[in-house]
Structures are given as structure tokens and as C-alpha cells.
C-alpha positions as CSV (number, residue, x, y, z in Angstrom):
1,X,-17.8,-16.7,33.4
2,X,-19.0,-12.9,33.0
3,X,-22.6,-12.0,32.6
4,X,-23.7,-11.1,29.3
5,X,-24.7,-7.7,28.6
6,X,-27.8,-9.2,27.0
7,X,-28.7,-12.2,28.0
8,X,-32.3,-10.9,30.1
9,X,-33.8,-12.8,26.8
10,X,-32.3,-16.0,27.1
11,X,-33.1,-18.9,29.6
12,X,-29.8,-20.9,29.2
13,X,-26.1,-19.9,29.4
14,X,-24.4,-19.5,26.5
15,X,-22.0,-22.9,25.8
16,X,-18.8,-22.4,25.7
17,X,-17.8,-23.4,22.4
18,X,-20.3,-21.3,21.3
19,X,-18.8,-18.2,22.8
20,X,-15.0,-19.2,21.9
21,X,-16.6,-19.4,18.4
22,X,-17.9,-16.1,18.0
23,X,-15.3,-14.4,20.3
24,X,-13.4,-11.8,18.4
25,X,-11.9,-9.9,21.5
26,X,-8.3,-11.6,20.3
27,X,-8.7,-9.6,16.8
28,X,-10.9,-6.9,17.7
29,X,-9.2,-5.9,21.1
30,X,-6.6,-3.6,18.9
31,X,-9.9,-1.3,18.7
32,X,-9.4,-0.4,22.6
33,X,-7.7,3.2,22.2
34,X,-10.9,3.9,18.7
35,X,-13.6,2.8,21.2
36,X,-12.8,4.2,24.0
37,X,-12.1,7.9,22.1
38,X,-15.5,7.4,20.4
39,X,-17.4,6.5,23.9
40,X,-16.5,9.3,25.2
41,X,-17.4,11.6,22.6
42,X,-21.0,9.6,22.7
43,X,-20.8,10.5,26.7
44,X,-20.2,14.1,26.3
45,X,-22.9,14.3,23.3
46,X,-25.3,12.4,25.9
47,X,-24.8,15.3,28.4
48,X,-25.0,17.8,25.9
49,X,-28.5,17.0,24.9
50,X,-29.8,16.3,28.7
51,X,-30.1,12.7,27.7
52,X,-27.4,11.8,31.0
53,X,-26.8,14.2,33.5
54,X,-23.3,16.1,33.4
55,X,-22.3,14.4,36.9
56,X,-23.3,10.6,35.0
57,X,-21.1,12.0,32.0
58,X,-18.3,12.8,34.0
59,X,-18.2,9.8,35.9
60,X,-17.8,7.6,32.9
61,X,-15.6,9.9,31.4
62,X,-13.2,9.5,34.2
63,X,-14.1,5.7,34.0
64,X,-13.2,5.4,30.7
65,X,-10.2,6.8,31.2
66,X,-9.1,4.8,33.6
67,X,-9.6,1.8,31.7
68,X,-7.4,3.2,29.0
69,X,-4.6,2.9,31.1
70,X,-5.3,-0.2,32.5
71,X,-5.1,-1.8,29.0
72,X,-2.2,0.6,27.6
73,X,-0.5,-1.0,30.9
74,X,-1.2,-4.3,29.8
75,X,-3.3,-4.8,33.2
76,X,-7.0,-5.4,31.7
77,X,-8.1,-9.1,32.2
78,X,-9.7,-10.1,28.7
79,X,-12.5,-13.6,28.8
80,X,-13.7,-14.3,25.6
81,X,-17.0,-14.7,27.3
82,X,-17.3,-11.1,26.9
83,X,-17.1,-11.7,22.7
84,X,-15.2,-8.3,21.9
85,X,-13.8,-5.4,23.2
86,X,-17.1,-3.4,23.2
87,X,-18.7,-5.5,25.9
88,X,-15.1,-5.5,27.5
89,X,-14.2,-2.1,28.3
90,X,-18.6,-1.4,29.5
91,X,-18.3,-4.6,31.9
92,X,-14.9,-3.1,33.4
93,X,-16.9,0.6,33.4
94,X,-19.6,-1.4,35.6
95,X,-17.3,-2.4,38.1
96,X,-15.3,0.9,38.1
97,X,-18.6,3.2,38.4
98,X,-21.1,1.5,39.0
99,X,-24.9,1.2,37.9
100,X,-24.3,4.9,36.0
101,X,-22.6,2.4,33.4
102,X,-25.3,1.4,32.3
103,X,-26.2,4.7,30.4
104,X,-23.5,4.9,28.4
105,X,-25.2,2.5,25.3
106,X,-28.3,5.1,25.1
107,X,-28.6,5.7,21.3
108,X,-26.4,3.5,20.1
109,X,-25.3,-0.3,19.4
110,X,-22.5,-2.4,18.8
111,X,-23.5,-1.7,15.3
112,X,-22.7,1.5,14.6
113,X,-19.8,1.3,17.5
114,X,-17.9,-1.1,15.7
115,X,-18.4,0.7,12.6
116,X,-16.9,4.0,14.1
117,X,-13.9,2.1,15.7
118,X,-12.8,0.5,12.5
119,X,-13.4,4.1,10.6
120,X,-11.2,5.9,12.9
121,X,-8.8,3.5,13.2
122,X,-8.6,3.1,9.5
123,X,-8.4,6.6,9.1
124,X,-5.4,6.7,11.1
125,X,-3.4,3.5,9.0
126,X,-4.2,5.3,5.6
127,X,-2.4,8.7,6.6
128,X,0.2,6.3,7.9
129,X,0.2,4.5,4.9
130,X,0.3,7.6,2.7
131,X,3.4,9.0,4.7
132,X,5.1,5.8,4.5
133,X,4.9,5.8,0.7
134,X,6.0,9.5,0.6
135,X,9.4,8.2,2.8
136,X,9.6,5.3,0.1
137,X,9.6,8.1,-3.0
138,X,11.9,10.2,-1.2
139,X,14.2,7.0,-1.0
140,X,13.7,6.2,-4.4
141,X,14.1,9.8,-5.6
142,X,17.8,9.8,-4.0
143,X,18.7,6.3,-5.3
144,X,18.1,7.9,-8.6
145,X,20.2,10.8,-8.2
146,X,22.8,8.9,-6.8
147,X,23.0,6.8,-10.2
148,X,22.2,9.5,-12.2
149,X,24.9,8.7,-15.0
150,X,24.0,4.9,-14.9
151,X,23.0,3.1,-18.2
152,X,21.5,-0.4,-18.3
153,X,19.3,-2.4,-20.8
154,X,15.6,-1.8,-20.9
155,X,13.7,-4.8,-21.3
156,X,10.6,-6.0,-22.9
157,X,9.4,-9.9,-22.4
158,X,12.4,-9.9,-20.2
159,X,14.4,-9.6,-23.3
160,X,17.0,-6.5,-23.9
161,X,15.2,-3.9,-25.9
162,X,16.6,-0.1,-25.6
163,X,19.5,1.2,-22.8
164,X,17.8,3.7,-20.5
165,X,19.1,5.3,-17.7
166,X,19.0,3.4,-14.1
167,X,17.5,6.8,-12.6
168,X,14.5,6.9,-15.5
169,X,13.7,3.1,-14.4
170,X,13.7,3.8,-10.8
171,X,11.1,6.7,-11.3
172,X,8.8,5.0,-12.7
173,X,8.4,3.4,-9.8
174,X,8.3,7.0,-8.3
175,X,5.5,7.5,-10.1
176,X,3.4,4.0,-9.5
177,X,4.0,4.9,-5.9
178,X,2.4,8.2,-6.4
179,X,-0.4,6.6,-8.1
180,X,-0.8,4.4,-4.8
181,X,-0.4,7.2,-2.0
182,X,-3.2,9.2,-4.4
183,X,-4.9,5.8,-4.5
184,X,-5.0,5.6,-0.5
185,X,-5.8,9.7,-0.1
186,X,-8.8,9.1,-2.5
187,X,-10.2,6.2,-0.2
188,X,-9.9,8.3,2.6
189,X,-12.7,10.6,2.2
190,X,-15.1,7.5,1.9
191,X,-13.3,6.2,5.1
192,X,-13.8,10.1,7.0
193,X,-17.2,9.4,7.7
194,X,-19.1,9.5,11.0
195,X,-21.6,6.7,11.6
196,X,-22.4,6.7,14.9
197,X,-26.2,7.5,15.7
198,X,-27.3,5.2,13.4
199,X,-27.9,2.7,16.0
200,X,-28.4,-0.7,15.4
201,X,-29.6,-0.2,11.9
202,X,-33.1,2.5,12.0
203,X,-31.2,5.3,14.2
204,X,-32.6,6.4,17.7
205,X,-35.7,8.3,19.1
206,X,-33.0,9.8,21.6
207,X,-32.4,14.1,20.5
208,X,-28.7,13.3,19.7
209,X,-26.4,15.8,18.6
210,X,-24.6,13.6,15.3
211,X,-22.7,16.2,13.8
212,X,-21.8,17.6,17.5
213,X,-20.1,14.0,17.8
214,X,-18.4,14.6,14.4
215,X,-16.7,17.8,15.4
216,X,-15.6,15.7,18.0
217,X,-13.6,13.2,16.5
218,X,-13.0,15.2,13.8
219,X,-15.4,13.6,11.1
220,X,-15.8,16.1,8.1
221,X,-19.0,14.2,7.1
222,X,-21.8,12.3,8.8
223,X,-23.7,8.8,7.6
224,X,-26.9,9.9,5.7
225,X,-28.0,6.3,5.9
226,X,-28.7,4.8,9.1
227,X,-29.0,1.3,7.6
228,X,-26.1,2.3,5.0
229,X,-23.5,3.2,7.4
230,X,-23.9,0.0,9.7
231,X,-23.7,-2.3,7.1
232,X,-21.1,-1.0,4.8
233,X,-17.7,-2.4,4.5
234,X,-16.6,-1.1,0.9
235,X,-14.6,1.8,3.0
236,X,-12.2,-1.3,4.3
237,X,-13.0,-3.0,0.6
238,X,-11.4,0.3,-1.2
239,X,-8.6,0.3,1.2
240,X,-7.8,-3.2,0.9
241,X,-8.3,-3.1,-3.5
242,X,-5.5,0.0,-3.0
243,X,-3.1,-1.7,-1.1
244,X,-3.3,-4.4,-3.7
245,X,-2.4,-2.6,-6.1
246,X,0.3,-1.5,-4.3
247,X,1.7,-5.0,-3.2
248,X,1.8,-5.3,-7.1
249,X,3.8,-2.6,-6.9
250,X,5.8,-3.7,-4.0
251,X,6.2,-7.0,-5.9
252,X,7.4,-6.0,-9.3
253,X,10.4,-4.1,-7.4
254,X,11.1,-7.4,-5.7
255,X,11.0,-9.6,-8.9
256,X,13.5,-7.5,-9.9
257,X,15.7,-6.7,-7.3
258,X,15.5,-10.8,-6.8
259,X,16.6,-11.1,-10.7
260,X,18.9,-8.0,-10.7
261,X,21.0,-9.3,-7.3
262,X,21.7,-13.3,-9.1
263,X,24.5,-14.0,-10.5
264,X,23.4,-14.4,-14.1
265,X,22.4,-10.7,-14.4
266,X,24.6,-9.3,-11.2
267,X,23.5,-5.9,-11.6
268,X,23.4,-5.3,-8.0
269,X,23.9,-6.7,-4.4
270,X,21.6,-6.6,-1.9
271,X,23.1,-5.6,1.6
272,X,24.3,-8.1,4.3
273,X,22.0,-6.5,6.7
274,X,19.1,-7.7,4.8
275,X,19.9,-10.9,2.6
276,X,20.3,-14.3,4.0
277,X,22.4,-17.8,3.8
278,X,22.0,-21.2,3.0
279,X,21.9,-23.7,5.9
280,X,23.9,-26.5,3.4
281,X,25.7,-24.1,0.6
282,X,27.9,-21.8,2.5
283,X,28.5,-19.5,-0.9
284,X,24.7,-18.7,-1.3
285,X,23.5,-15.1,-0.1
286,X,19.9,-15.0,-0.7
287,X,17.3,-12.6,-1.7
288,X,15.1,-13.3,1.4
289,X,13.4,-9.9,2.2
290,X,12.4,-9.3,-1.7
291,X,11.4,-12.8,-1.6
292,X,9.5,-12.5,1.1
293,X,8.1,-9.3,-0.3
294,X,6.6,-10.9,-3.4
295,X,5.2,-13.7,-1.3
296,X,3.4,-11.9,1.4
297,X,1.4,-10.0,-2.1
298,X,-0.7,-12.9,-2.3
299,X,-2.1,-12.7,1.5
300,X,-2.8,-9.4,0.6
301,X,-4.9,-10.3,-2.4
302,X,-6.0,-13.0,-0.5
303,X,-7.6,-10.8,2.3
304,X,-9.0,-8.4,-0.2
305,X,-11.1,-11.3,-2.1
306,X,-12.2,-12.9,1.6
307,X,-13.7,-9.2,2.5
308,X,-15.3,-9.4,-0.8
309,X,-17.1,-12.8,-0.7
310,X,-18.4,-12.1,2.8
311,X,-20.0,-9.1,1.9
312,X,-21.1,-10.3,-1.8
313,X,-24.2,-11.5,-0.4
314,X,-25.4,-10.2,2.4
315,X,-28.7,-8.8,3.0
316,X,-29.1,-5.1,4.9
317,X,-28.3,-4.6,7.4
318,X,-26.0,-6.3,9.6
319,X,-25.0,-9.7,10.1
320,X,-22.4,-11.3,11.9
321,X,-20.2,-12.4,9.1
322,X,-19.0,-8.4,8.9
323,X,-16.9,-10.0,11.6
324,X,-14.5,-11.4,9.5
325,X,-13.8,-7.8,8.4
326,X,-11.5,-7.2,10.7
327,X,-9.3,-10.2,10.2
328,X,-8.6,-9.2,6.7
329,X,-8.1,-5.2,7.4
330,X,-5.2,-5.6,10.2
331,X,-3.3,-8.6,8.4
332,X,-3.3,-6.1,5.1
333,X,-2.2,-3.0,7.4
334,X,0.2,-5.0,9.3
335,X,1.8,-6.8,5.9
336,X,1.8,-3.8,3.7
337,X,3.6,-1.3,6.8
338,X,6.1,-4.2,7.1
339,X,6.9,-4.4,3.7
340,X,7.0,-0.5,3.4
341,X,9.3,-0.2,6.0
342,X,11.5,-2.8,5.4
343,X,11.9,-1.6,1.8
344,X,13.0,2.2,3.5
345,X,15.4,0.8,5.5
346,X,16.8,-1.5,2.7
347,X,16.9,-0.2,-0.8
348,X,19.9,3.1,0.4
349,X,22.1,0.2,1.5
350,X,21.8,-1.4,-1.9
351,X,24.7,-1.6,-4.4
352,X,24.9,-0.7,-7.8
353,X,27.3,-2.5,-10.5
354,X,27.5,0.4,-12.8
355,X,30.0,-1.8,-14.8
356,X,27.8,-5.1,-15.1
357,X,24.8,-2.7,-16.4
358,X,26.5,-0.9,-18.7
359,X,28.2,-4.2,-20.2
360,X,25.1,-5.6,-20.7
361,X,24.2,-2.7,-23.2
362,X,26.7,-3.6,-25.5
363,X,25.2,-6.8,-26.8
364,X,21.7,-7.6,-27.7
365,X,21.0,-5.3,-30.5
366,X,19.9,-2.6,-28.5
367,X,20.7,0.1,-31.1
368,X,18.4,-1.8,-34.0
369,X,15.8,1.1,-33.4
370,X,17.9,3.9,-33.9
371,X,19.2,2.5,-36.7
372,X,15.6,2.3,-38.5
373,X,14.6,5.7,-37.0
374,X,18.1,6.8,-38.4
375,X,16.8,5.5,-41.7
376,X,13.9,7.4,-41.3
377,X,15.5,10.4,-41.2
378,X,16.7,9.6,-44.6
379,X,13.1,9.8,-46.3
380,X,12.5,6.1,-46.0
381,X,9.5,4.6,-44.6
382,X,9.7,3.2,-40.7
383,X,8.3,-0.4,-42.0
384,X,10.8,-0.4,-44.7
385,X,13.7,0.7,-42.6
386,X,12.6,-2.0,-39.7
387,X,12.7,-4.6,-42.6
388,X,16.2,-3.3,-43.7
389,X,17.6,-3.1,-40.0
390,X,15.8,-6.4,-39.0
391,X,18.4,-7.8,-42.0
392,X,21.0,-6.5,-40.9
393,X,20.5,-7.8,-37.3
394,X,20.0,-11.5,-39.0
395,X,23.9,-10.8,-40.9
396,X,25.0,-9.3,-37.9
397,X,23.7,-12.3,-35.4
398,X,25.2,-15.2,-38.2
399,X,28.9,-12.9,-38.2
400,X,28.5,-12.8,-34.2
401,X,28.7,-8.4,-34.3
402,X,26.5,-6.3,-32.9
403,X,25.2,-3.8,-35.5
404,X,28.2,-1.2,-34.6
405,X,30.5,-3.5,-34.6
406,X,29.5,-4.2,-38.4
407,X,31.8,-2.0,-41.4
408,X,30.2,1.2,-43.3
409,X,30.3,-1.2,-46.4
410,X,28.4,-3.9,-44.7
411,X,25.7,-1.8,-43.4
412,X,25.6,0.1,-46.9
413,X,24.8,-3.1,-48.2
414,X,21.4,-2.4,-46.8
415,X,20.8,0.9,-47.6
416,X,22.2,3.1,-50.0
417,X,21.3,5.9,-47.1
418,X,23.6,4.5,-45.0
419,X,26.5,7.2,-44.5
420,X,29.3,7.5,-41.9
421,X,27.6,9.6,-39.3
422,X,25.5,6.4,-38.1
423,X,28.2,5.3,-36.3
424,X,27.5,8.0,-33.7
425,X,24.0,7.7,-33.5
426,X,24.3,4.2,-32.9
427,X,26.3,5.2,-29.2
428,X,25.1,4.4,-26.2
429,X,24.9,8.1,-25.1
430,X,23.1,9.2,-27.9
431,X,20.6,6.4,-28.0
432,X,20.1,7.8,-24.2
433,X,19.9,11.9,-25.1
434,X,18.1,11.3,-27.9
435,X,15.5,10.4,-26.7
436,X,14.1,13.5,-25.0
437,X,10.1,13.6,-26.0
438,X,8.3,14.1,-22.6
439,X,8.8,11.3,-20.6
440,X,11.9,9.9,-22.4
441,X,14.9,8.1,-20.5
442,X,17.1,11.9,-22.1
443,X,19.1,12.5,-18.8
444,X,17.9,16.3,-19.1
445,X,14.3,14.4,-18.9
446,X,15.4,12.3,-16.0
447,X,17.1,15.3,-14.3
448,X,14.1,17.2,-14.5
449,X,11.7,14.3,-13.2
450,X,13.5,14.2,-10.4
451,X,14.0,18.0,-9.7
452,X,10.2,18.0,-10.0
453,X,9.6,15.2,-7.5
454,X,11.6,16.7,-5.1
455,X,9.6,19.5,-5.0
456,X,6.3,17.9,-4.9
457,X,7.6,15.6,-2.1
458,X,9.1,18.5,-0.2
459,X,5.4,19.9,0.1
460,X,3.9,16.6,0.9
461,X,6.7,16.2,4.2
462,X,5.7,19.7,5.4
463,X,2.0,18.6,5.2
């Protein structure tokens, strides 16, 4: 069993249960690469302001380096007696350098230690994260040129409403995405911010050098609350709220590509590579990796809400509940890069029926809109001409027609304003190019959208 780093207080030994229960060097040992980085900046700030000798500082620096490869080697001996990888890597300094170890923790603690690990590190997932949804657009941008000319049924209640093009439903995804990555670039700045210094909650009497450290490890900003920065988690709280909303995201594709690939709709087919069998029905190919998409959502919510009922009622500063934090922060990063990357790799392999979507346009009334809006045109009133069209679907639906199916003289029968040119605005292509108010599924509209993404994701690659 190692000796604890502070145990001159206590008379007994720690039980072991005890310290397997508050161990959190299996969670918190990912941290090895943040703490170490951030223990040497401390070192060199140390020597910098004659608190440790340059000799000392270089000594641990060489330590600590040292210990980084041991662990990148997978050679560093963990014991949860040691609780976390803080007390880890300065019991293996010890033995590497000796006594001079010792100095290292001047002017800080654990407190603000763990705090700057987790920043640093979570710096580094969210620029991951935002250049993983960048990839995901540009995938999603070229899945929407390559079906540029494909119609299919808009729906509302998950009943057809109006055809739109397959490129304009794909970007709006585009654009939730871009909503998340801006989402994730927004949280960041609250993330970029240095807390160490603010030892274990009232800062230090040492003369440290906080913004020296900063410049460092590149901190743009510095903690202006000792007691603030070591017991704040609503950095990891934003991140993990943004990720949510972009496992919603994330799970709205699925739902559809889970509905889109069954045989009922059998608008596409998801690749071999990525779909699955049955072990007892040899015809079934399933929807596995969508499937599994959706599902993993809820862990994600799930960790969110856990980070928030630790914190909801804690009083300043720290306590050691804010070591569940860590838990919840690298399940979320690990489930949302999965599902990110797996979506990458998946959704340029996937097939389009261009015939099975543009059948389903012909049926369902799609065109009843255009029809009143037609009517419109005509000088009558858009709740009168839904309540004339809204007829005409109930004669239509009884004869078993769709509206254009339907003779001038039965549609007259309506309207007097009906004339022969309806016919042509009740086509599927003009229903489509019609539409071409900002925003509108007009393929000009579309063509555009996606001109303009390509641009805007061009800059964000370079970046």
C-alpha cells in the first residue's frame, strides 16, 4: 500500500474499501498527458518567481517528463491507494527525483489542479468536436448535390404534406449541425479559462505569476474568482447541454434513416458495411448503427442531468461529489465522437431510391395547397379557397383520384375560377420551383444553399 500524500493528520490507515470507494484513478487517469502539461507550466512559473530554484525546476521538469513516457508506454504501475492521477504521477516524481518532489504542490491543490486538467482537456474535445461536425456538413453538403434533382414527400405528423427536394431536407440538417458546432464554439470561451492559482479555494500567499502560467498553456483568460473557478462545473454543464442538443440532432437523422431504409417506405438502403442481420430470419438487414445512434441519445441526456443534480446543491467551494464530473464528461465525449464518426464514414455509402421517393409524391394530395394558393391568385380569399380545395380532396378521396387526376369539369364544379392552366401548376416540378421565397425547397434556392455552405465550410477546413 503507498503512503498517502497527506496522511501526517491521521492516526489510522485508510481501510481499503474506503480508498477503492473514493478511487477515481480508473476514470481520471485519461487526465495524465493535461496534468502533466499543466505541472510543468506551474514548475517553470515556480522558478520564475524565485519560489523553487531553477536547478529544483529543472529537475522535475525532466522528472515529469519521464513519467510521460512511462505511462504513454503503458509502463506506469497505477494502485488505487493513490485515489487519482494527481497523487500518481507526484508519488512516481518522488521516487524519480527525490525529496525536490516535494516542491512541486507550492501554491496550489488538487483543487484547482483538477480543475485545469479537465479545462484543458475539454478544450481540446470541443475543437475536436467542432471539426468533426464541419466533416459531417461537408458530407452532408455532397449527399445533397449528389441528389440534387431528387423529389420526395415532405411530411408533417408523419403524414405527406408538400414534395420538396431530397437536397432542401438534407440541409436543414446542414444547418442544425451549424447551429451545434456554433453551439460547441460558444462554450468554448467559458471552457478557455485558466484556474490554477486559486489553490484550494482562497488562492496562495506564494508571488505567483497566473497570467505567466496562462501564456503558457495558452489560456486567453484567467479565473477572477478563486473560490469560483475551483468549484465550477457549468463549463462541462454547457458542454454536456450542447452535445445534447446535438444527440437530438444525431437522433432525428437516425429515426429517419431507420424509417426511410424499411420496407414500407424503401426510400433508401443503408450499406452492408454498416447494417446488420438477424440471428433466426435470414431476409432481415437491420438498421443497427442508426438504431444504435438514437439509443446511445439518452446516455447522453442521461449524463447531462447526473452532472446537474450533483452540482444542484452544493455549497462553495469544493466537495467531493465534483467527482462524479468526470464520469459524465468522457462517456458524453466518447458517445458523441463515436456517433459522429460513424455517421462520416456511413451516410456517402448510402443509397438513394430516386424512383420509390418520387412515387410517393404522386399520391397523398400533395398538391391541395397549390391548388388553394392557385385560387388565390384568382381574387379569392385563402380560407375560402382551403374550404373549396378541402372539397374537392373529400370527392377526389371517395372517386379514389388525386386532385390531378380529377377532369377540368369536376374541379370547376368547385370554382368557377377554375381554368385549364391549373393543370400545370398542380406538377410536381412546379410545386418544387415555385416555391422560391428565401428558404424555399425552389432548386435555384437549394442550389444556392449549398453553393453558400460550401463556401463557408471551405473557410472553416482552412481554419
Amino acid at each position: 500500500m503507498a503512503t498517502k500524500l497527506w496522511d501526517g493528520r491521521f492516526s489510522e490507515k485508510t481501510d481499503r474499501m474506503v480508498e477503492d470507494f473514493t478511487s477515481s484513478i480508473d476514470i481520471d487517469k485519461r487526465l495524465y498527458s493535461y496534468d502533466i502539461k499543466g505541472s510543468i507550466a506551474h514548475c517553470r512559473m515556480l522558478a520564475k518567481t524565485s519560489i523553487i530554484s531553477e536547478e529544483d525546476a529543472s529537475s522535475l521538469i525532466e522528472g515529469l517528463g519521464v513519467i510521460k513516457r512511462e505511462i504513454d508506454r503503458g509502463d506506469f504501475q497505477f494502485d488505487k491507494s493513490l485515489e487519482d492521477i494527481h497523487m500518481h504521477i507526484e508519488t512516481r516524481l518522488i521516487e524519480k527525483v527525490g525529496k525536490v518532489a516535494q516542491k512541486l504542490h507550492t501554491a496550489r491543490s488538487r483543487n484547482d489542479q483538477v480543475a485545469l486538467d479537465v479545462r484543458m482537456y475539454l478544450r481540446k474535445e470541443t475543437l475536436s468536436t467542432v471539426k468533426h461536425l464541419v466533416m459531417f456538413q461537408k458530407v452532408i453538403v455532397e449527399l445533397a448535390k449528389t441528389h440534387i434533382d431528387v423529389v420526395l414527400p415532405g411530411y408533417t405528423h408523419l403524414q405527406k404534406a408538400q414534395p420538396i427536394l431530397l437536397s432542401h431536407h438534407l440541409m436543414a440538417y446542414y444547418e442544425m449541425f451549424s447551429r451545434d458546432a456554433g453551439r460547441f464554439e460558444d462554450c468554448l470561451k467559458r471552457i478557455n479559462v485558466m484556474p490554477l492559482g486559486s489553490a484550494a479555494l482562497a488562492g496562495t500567499t506564494y508571488p505567483i505569476d497566473r497570467e505567466y502560467v496562462a501564456r503558457i498553456l495558452d489560456f486567453p483568460e484567467v479565473s477572477a474568482n478563486s473560490i469560483d473557478a475551483v468549484s465550477d462545473r457549468d463549463f462541462i454543464i454547457e458542454f454536456l447541454s450542447a452535445a445534447s442538443i446535438c444527440m437530438v440532432h444525431l437522433s432525428r437523422m437516425s429515426e429517419e434513416l431507420i424509417l426511410w431504409s424499411s420496407s414500407e417506405f424503401g426510400f433508401i438502403e443503408l450499406p452492408d458495411s454498416f447494417a446488420t442481420g438477424s440471428s433466426i430470419m435470414p431476409q432481415k438487414k437491420n438498421p443497427d448503427v442508426p438504431e444504435l445512434v438514437r439509443g446511445k441519445t439518452g446516455r447522453v441526456f442521461g449524463d447531462l442531468v447526473s452532472l446537474l443534480t450533483v452540482m444542484k446543491s452544493l455549497p462553495l467551494s469544493y466537495n467531493r461529489d465534483m467527482q462524479e464530473d468526470k464520469t459524465a464528461l468522457f462517456s458524453t465525449v466518447d458517445i458523441l465522437t463515436e456517433c459522429l464518426e460513424i455517421y462520416i464514414k456511413m451516410l456517402p455509402k448510402l443509397k438513394v431510391n430516386k424512383e420509390a421517393m418520387q412515387q410517393a409524391t404522386s399520391t397523398g394530395f400533395l398538391n391541395a395547397t397549390d391548388m388553394a394558393d392557385y385560387l388565390v391568385t384568382k381574387g379569392m380569399a385563402f380560407r375560402q379557397a382551403h374550404g373549396c380545395v378541402g372539397e374537392a380532396v373529400a370527392y377526389a378521396s371517395n372517386k379514389k383520384k388525386e386532385l390531378h387526376e380529377l377532369t377540368l369539369k369536376e374541379l370547376k364544379s368547385f370554382s368557377s375560377h377554375i381554368e385549364k392552366g391549373i393543370f400545370n401548376i398542380l406538377t410536381i416540378d412546379q410545386m418544387i420551383n415555385r416555391r422560391k421565397s428565401f428558404g424555399g425547397t425552389a432548386l435555384k434556392n437549394v442550389k444556392a444553399a449549398i453553393n453558400n455552405a460550401e463556401k463557408d465550410l471551405a473557410v472553416k477546413m482552412e481554419g
